[in-house]
Residue frames as qw, qx, qy, qz and C-alpha x, y, z in Angstrom:
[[0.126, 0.184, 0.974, 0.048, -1.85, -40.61, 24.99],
 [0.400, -0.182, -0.320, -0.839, -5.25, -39.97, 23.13],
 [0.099, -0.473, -0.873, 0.059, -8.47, -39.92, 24.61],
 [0.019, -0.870, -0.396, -0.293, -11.85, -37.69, 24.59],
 [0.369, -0.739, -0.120, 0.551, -10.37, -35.53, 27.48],
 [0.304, -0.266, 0.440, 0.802, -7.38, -34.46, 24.79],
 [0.165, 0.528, 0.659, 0.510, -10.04, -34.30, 21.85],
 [0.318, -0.795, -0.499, 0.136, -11.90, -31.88, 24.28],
 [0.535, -0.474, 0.104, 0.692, -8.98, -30.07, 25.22],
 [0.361, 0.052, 0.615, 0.699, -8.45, -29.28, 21.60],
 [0.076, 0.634, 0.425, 0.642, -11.50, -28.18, 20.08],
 [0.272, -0.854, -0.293, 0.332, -11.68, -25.76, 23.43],
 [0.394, -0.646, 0.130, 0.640, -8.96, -24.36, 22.96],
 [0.067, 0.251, 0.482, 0.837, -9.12, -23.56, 18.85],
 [0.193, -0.831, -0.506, -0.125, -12.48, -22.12, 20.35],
 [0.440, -0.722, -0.149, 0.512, -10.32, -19.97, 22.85],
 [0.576, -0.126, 0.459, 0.664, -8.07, -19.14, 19.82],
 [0.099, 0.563, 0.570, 0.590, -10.81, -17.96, 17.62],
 [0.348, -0.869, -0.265, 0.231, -12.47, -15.83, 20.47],
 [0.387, -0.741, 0.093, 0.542, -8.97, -14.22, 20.46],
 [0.381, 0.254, 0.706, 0.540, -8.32, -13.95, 17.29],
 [0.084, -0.769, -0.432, -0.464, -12.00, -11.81, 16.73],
 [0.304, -0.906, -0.286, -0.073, -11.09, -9.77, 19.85],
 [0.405, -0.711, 0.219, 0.532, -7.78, -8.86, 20.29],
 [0.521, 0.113, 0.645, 0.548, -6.92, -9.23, 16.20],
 [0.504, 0.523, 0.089, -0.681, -10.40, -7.50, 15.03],
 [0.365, -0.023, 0.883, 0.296, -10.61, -10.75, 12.94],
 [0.573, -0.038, -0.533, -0.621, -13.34, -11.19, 9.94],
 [0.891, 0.133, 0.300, -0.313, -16.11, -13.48, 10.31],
 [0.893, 0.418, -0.089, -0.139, -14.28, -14.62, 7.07],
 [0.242, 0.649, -0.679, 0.244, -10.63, -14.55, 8.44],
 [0.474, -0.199, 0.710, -0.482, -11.95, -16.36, 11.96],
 [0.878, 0.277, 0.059, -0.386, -13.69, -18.94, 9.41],
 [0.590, 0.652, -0.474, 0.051, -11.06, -19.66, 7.46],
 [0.228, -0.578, 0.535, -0.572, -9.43, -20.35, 10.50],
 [0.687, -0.108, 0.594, -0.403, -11.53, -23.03, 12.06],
 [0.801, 0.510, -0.208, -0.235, -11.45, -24.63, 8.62],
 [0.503, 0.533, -0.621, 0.277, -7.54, -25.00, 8.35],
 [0.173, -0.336, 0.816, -0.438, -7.49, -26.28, 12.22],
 [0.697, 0.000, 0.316, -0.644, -10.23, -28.18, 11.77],
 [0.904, 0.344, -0.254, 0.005, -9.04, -30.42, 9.03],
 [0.226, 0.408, -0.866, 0.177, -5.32, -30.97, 10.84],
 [0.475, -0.183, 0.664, -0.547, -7.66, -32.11, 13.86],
 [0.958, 0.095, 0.172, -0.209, -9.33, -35.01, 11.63],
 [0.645, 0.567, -0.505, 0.093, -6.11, -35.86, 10.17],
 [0.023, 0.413, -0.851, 0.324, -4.56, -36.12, 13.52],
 [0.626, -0.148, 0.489, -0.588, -7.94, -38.09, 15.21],
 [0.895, 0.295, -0.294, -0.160, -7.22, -40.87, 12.90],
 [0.655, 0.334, -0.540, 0.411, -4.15, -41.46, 14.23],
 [0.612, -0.609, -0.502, -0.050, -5.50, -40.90, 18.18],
 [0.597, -0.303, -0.441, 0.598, -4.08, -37.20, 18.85],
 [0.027, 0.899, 0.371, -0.232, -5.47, -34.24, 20.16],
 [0.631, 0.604, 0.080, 0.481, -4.40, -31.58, 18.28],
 [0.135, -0.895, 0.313, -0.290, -3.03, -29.36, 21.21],
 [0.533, -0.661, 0.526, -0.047, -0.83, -32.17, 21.66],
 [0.895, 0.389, 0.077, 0.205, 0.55, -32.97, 18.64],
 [0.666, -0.336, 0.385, 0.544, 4.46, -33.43, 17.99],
 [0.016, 0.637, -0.496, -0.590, 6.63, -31.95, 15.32],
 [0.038, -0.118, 0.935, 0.333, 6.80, -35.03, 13.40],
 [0.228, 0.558, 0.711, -0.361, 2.76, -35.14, 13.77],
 [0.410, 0.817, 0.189, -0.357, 2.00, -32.15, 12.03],
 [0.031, 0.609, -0.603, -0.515, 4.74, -32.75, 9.31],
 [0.199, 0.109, 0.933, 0.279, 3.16, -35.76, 8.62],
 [0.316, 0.747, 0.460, -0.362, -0.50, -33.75, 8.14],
 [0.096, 0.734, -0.181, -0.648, 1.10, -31.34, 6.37],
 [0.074, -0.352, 0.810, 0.464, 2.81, -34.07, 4.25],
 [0.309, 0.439, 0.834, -0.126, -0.57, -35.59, 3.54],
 [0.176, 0.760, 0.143, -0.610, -1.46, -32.66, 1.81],
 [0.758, 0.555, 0.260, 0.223, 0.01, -33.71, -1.41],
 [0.596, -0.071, 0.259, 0.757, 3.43, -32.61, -2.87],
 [0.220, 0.491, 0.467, 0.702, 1.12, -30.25, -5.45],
 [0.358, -0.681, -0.637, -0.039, -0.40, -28.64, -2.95],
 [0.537, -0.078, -0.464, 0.701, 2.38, -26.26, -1.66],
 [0.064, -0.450, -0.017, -0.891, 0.21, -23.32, -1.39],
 [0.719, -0.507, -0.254, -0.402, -2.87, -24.84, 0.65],
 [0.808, -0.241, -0.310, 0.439, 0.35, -26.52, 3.27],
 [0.063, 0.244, -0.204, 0.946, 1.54, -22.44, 3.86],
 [0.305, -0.477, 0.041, -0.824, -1.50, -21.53, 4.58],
 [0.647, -0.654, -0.251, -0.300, -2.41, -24.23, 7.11],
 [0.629, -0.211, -0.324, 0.674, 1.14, -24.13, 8.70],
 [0.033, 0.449, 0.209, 0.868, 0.51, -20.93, 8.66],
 [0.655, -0.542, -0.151, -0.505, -3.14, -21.32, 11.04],
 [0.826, -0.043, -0.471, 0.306, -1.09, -23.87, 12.70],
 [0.324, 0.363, -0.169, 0.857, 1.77, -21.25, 13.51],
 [0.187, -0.395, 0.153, -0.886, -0.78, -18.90, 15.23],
 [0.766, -0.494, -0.231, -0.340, -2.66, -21.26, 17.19],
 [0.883, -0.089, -0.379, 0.263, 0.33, -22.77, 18.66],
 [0.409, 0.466, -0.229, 0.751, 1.62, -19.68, 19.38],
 [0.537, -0.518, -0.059, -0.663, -1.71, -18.72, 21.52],
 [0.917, -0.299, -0.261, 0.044, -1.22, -22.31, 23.11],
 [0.517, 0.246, -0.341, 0.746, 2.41, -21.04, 24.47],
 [0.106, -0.335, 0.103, -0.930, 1.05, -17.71, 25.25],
 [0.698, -0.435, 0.113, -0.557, -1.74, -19.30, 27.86],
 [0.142, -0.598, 0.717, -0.330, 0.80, -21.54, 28.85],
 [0.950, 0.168, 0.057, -0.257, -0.96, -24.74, 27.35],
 [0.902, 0.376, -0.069, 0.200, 2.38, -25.70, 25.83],
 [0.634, -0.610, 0.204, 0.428, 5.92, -25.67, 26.80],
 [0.346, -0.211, 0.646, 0.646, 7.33, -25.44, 23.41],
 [0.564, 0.577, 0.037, -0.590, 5.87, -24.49, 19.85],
 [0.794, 0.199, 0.538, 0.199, 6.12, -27.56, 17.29],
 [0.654, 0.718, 0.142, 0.192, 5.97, -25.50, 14.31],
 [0.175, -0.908, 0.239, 0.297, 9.08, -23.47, 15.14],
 [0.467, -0.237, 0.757, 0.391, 11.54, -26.53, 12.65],
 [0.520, 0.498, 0.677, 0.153, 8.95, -26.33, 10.16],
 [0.043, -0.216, 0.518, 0.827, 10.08, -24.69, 6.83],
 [0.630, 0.587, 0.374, -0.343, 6.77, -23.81, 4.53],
 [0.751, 0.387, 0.417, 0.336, 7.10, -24.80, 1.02],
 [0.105, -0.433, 0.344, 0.826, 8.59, -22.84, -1.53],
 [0.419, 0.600, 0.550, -0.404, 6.16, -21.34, -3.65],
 [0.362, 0.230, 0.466, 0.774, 7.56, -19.47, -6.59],
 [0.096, 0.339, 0.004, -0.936, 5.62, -16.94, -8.05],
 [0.558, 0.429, 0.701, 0.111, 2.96, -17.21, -10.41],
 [0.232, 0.181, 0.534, 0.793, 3.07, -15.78, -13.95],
 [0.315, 0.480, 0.354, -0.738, 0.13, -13.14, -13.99],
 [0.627, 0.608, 0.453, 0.179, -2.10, -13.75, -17.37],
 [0.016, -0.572, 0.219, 0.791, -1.05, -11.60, -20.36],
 [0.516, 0.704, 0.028, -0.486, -1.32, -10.75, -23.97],
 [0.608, -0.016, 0.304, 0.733, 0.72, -11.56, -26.93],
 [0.074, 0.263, -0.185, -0.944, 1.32, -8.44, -29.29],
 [0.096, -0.088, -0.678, -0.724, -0.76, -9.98, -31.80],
 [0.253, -0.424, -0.869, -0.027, -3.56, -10.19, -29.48],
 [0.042, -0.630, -0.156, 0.759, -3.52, -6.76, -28.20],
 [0.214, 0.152, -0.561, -0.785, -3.26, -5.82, -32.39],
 [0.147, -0.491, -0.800, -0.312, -6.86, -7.76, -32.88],
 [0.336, -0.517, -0.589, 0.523, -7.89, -6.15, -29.90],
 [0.011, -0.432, 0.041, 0.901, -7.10, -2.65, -31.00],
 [0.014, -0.133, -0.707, -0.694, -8.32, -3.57, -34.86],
 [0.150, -0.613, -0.774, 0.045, -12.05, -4.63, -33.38],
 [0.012, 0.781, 0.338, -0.525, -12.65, -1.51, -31.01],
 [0.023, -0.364, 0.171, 0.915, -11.81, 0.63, -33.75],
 [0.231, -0.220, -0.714, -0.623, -14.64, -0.72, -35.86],
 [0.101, -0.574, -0.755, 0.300, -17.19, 0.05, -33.04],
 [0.034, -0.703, -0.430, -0.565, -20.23, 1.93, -34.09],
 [0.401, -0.810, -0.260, -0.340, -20.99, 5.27, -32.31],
 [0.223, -0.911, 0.126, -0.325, -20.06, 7.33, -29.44],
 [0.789, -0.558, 0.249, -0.072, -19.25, 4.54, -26.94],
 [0.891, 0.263, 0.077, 0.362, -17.13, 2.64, -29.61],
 [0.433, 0.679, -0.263, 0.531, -14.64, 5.87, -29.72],
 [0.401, -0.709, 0.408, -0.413, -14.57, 6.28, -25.97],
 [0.812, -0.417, 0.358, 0.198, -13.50, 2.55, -25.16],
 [0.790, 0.411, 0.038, 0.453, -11.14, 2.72, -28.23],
 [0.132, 0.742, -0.388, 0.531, -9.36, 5.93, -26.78],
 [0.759, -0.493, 0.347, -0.246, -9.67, 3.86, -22.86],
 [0.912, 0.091, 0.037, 0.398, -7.80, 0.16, -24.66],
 [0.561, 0.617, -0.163, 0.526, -5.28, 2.80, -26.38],
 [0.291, -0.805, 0.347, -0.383, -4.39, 4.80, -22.89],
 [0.865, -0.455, 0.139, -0.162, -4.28, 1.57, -21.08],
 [0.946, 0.200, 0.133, 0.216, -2.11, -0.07, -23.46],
 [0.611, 0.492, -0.151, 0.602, 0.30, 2.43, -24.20],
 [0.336, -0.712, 0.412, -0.458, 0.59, 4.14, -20.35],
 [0.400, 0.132, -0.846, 0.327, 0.47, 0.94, -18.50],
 [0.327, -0.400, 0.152, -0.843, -2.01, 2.14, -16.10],
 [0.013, -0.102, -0.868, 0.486, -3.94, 0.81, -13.17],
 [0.181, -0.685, -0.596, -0.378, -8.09, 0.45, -13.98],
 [0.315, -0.813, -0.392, 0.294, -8.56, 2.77, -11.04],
 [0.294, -0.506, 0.157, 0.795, -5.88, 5.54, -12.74],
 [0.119, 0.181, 0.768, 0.602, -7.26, 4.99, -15.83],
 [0.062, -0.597, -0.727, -0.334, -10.93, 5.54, -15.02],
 [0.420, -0.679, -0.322, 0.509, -9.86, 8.30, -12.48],
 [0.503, -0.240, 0.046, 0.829, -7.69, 10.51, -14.56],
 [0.234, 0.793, 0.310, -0.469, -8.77, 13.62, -14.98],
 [0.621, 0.768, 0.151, 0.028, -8.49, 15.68, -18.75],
 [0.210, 0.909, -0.342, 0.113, -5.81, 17.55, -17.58],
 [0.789, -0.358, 0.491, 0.093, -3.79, 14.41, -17.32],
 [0.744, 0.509, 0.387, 0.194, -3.15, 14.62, -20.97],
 [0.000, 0.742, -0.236, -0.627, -0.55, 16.98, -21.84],
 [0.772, 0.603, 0.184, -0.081, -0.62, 16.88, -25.83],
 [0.440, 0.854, -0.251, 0.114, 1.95, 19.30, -26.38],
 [0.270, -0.519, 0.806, -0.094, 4.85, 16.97, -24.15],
 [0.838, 0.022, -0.503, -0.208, 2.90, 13.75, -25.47],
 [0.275, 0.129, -0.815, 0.494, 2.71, 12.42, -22.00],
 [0.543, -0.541, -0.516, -0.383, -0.01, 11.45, -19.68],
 [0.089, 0.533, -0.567, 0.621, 0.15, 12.61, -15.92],
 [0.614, -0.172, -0.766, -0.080, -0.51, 9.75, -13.53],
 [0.423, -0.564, 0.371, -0.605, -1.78, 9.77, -9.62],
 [0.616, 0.008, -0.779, -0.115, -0.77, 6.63, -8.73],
 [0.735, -0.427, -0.478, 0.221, -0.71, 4.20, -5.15],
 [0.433, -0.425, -0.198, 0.770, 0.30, 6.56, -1.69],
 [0.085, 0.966, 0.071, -0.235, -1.06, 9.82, -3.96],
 [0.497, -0.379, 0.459, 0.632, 2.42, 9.61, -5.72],
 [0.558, 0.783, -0.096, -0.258, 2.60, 11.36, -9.25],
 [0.549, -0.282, 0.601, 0.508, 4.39, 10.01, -12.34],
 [0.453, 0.701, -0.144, -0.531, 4.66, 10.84, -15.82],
 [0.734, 0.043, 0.663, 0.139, 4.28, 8.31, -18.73],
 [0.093, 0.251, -0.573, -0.775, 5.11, 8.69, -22.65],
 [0.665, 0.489, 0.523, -0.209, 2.36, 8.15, -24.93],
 [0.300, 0.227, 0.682, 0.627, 2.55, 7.06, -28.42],
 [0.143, 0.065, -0.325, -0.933, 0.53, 8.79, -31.38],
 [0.431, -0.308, -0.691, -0.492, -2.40, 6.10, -31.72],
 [0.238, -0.555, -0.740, 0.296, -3.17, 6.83, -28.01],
 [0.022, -0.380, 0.040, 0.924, -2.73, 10.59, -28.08],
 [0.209, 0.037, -0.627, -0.750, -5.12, 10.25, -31.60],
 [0.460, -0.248, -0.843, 0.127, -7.56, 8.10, -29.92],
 [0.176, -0.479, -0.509, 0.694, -7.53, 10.59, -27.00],
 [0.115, 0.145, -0.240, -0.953, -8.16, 13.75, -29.81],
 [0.415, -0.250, -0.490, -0.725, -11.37, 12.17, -31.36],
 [0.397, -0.416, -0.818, -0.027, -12.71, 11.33, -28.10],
 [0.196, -0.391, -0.519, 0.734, -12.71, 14.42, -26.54],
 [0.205, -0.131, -0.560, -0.792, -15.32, 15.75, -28.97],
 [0.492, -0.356, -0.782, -0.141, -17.37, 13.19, -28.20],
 [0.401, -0.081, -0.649, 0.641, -17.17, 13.84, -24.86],
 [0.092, 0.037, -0.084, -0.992, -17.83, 17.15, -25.11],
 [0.483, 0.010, -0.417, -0.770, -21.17, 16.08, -26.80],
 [0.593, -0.220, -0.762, -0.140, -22.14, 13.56, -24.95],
 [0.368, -0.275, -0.622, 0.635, -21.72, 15.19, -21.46],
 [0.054, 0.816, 0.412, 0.401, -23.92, 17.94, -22.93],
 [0.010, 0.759, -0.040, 0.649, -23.84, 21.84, -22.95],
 [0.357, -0.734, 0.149, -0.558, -24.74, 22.31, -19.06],
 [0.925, -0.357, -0.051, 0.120, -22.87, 19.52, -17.65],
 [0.400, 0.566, -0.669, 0.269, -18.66, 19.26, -16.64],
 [0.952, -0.259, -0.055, 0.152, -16.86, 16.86, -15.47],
 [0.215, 0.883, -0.379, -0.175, -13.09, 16.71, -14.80],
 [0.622, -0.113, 0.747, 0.207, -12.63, 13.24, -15.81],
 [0.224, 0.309, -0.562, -0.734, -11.84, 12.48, -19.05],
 [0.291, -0.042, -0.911, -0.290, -13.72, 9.46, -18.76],
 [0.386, -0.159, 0.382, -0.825, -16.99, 10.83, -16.92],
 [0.157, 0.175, 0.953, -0.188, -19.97, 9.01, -15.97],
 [0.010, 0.305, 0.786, 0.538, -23.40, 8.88, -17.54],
 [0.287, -0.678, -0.654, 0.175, -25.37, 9.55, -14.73],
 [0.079, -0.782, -0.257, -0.563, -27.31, 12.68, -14.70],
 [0.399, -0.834, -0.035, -0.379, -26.84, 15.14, -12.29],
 [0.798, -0.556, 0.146, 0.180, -23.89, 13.28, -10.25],
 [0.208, 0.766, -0.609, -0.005, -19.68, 14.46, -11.18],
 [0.645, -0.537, 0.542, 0.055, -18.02, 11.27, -11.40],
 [0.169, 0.456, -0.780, -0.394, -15.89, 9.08, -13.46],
 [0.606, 0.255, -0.746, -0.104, -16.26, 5.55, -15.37],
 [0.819, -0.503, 0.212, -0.176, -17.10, 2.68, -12.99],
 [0.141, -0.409, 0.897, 0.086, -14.19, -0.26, -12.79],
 [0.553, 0.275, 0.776, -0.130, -16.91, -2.76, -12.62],
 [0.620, 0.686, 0.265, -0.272, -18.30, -0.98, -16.07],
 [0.173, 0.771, -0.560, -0.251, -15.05, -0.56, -17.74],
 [0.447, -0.103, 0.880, -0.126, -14.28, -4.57, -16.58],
 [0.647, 0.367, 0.638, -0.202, -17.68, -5.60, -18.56],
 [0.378, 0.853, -0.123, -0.337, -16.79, -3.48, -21.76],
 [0.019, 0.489, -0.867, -0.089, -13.13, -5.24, -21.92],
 [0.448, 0.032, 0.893, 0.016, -15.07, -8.91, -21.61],
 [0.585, 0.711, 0.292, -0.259, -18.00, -7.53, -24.35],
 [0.096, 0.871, -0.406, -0.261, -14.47, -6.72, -26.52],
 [0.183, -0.365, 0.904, 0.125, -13.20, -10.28, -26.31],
 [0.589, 0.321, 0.742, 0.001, -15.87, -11.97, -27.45],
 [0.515, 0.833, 0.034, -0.200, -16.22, -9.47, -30.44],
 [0.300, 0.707, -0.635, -0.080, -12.63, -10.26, -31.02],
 [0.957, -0.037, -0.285, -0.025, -13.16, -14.39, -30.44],
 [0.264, 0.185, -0.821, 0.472, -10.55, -14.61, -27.65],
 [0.584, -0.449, -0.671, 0.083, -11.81, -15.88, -24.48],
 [0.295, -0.832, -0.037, -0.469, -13.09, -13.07, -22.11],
 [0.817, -0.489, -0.120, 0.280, -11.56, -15.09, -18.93],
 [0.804, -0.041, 0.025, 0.592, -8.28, -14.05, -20.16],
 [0.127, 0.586, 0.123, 0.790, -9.05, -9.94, -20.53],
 [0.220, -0.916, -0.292, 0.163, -9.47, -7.32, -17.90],
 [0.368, 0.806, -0.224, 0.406, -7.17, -4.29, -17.52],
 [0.664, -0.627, 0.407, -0.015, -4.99, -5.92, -15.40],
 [0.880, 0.057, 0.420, 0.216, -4.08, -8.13, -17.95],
 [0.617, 0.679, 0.161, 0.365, -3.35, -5.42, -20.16],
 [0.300, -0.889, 0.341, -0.051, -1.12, -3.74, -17.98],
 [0.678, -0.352, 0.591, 0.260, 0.93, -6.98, -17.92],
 [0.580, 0.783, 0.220, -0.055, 0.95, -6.32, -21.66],
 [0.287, 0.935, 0.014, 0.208, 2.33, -3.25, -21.60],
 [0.573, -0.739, 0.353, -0.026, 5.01, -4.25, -19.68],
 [0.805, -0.057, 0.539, 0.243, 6.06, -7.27, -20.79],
 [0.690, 0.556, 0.349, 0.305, 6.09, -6.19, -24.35],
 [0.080, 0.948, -0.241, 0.193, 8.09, -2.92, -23.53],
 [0.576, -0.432, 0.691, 0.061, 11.03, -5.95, -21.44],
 [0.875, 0.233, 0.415, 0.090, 10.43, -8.19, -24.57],
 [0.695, 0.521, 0.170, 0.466, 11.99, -5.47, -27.07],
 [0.799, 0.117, -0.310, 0.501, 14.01, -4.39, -24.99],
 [0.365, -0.828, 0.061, -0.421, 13.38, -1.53, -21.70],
 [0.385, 0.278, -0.679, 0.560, 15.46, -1.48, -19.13],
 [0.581, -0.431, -0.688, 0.056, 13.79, -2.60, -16.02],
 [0.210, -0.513, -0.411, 0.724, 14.07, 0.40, -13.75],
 [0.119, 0.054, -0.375, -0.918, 12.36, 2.74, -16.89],
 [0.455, -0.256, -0.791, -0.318, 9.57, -0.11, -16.88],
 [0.330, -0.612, -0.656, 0.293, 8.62, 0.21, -12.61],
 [0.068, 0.170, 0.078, -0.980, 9.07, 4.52, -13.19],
 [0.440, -0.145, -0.418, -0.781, 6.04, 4.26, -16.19],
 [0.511, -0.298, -0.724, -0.356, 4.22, 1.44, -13.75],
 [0.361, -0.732, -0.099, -0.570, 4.42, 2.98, -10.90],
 [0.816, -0.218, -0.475, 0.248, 6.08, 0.17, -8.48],
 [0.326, -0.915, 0.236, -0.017, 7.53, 1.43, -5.21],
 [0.533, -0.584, 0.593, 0.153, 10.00, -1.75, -5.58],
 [0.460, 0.458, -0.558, -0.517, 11.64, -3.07, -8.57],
 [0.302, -0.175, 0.936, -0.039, 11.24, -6.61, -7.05],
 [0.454, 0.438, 0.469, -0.618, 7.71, -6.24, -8.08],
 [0.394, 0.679, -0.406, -0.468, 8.95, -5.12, -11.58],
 [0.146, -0.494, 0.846, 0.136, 11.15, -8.22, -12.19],
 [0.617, 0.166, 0.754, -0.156, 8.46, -10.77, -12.53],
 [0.600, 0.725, -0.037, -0.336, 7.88, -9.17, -15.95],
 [0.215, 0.600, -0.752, -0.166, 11.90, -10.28, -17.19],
 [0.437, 0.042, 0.873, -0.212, 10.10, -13.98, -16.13],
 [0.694, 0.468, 0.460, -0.295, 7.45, -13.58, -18.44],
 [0.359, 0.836, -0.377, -0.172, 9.49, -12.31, -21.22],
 [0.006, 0.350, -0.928, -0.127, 12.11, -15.30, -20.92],
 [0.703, 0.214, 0.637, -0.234, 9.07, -17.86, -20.86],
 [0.629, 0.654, 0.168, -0.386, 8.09, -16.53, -24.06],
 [0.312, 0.749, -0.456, -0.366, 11.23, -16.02, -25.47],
 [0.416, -0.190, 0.889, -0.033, 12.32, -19.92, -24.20],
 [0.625, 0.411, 0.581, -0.321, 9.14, -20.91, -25.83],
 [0.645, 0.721, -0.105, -0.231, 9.77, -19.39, -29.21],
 [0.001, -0.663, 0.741, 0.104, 13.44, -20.78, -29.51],
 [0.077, 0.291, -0.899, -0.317, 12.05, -23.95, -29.08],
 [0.614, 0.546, 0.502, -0.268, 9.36, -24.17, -31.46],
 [0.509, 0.854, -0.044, -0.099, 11.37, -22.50, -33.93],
 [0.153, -0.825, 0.519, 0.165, 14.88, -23.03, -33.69],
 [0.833, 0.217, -0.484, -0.156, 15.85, -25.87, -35.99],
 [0.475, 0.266, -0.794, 0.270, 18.11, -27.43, -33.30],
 [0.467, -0.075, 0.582, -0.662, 15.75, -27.83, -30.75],
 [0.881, 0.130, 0.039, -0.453, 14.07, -30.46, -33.07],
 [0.467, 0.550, -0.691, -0.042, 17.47, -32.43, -33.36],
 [0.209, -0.114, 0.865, -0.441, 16.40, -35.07, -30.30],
 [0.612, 0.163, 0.310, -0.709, 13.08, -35.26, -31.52]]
């Protein structure tokens, strides 16, 4: 039966919760926030309906959840989710005999599609940087061409040192996630790309400097590579010079590129997580998703019998 006692009761004990949480967890501020958020909102959901939330029912918090909206299925994980661990705490100090959420199935989420390219948008891409003036213009045009035709991770990419380039195996040598090594093919227009930028390089890191990145940093007097953050701004300063929409570029996105478009005409899916580096191919797989979207997508737009209902 509701009344202030039980209201009490409640917001003590998500207090106790959070306390434990930051001290036996080593919570965030922003994890222990989050937190009081996602219990905080079942507790007005339930205080409409006059019950404390350390003494809500199964059917209670299925109806919160279900209040949450049908579209919603991520934001209903995560607060069954806060749920989950608070109730568990409420067991564990012997507040509760039993743990509601234990019947309660979290949505089914799917996966989401990561952004990507088409070819022809990677081909504008490539066209543009190659018409950039000057030094910098050859050094992000040999960076697009690595990215695109290794697959790489911005942080392998802006990391990899010269002698990552073997010329004479046309292959790039990769240090990926865990310190693992792997060894990707490269085409001619990155390998080309890579030749007229190491000139530059040369000439731009002047006489009494080395580096052993291929992609070094500007800054005087300090060995280091490319930032991410500066590489990141270079790829959005690219999209607007090629009129796509910057949101949709970073080199993440062009990784999912180089993937997809190596599953679209046809790689075999355990060749595709060696060059990208995956420990598991489950990881890999989402890529044979994007690749049927597309292909679903062209069939019908184009296939004359797909317009025979219309």
């Amino acid at each position: 039966m509701h009344n202030q006692a039980s209201d009490g009761l409640s917001c003590g004990m998500i207090d106790a919760f959070l306390d434990m949480m930051s001290a036996e967890r080593n919570a965030s501020a922003n994890t222990r926030a989050a937190y009081a958020r996602d219990l905080s909102d079942a507790c007005s959901f339930l205080a409409r309906k006059k019950i404390g939330l350390a003494d809500a029912g199964e059917d209670d918090l299925r109806a919160y959840l279900l209040s949450l909206g049908k579209n919603a299925p991520r934001t209903q994980a995560r607060r069954l989710s806060a749920l989950r661990q608070f109730f568990k705490f409420l067991c564990s100090e012997n507040r509760r005999k039993e743990d509601p959420t234990r019947f309660i199935d979290p949505p089914k989420l799917g996966r989401p599609l990561p952004k990507c390219l088409t070819e022809k948008e990677v081909g504008l891409l490539l066209r543009t940087v190659a018409n950039y003036p000057g030094d910098e213009g050859v050094r992000l045009r040999a960076m697009l061409e690595l990215l695109y035709a290794a697959g790489l991770r911005v942080s392998e990419l802006v990391g990899l040192p010269v002698v990552g380039i073997q010329f004479d195996r046309c292959v790039v040598l990769v240090r990926g996630k865990g310190d693992k090594e792997r060894v990707v093919p490269l085409g001619e227009p990155a390998l080309e790309a890579i030749r007229q930028w190491l000139p530059v390089r040369k000439k731009m890191l002047g006489e009494k400097r080395a580096s052993p990145f291929l992609f070094p940093s500007h800054a005087r007097g300090k060995v280091a590579s490319m930032t991410r953050q500066r590489f990141f701004q270079l790829l959005k300063e690219l999209a607007l010079a090629a009129k796509l929409d910057p949101r949709r570029l970073s080199p993440h996105v062009v990784r999912h590129a180089f993937a997809t478009h190596l599953i679209e005409h046809g790689a075999d899916l355990r060749s595709v997580q060696s060059m990208l580096g995956h420990a598991d191919i489950a990881t890999t797989q989402i890529y044979t998703h994007m690749a049927g979207d597309r292909l679903a997508r062209t069939v019908a737009e184009h296939h004359p019998l797909s317009k025979v209902g219309s």
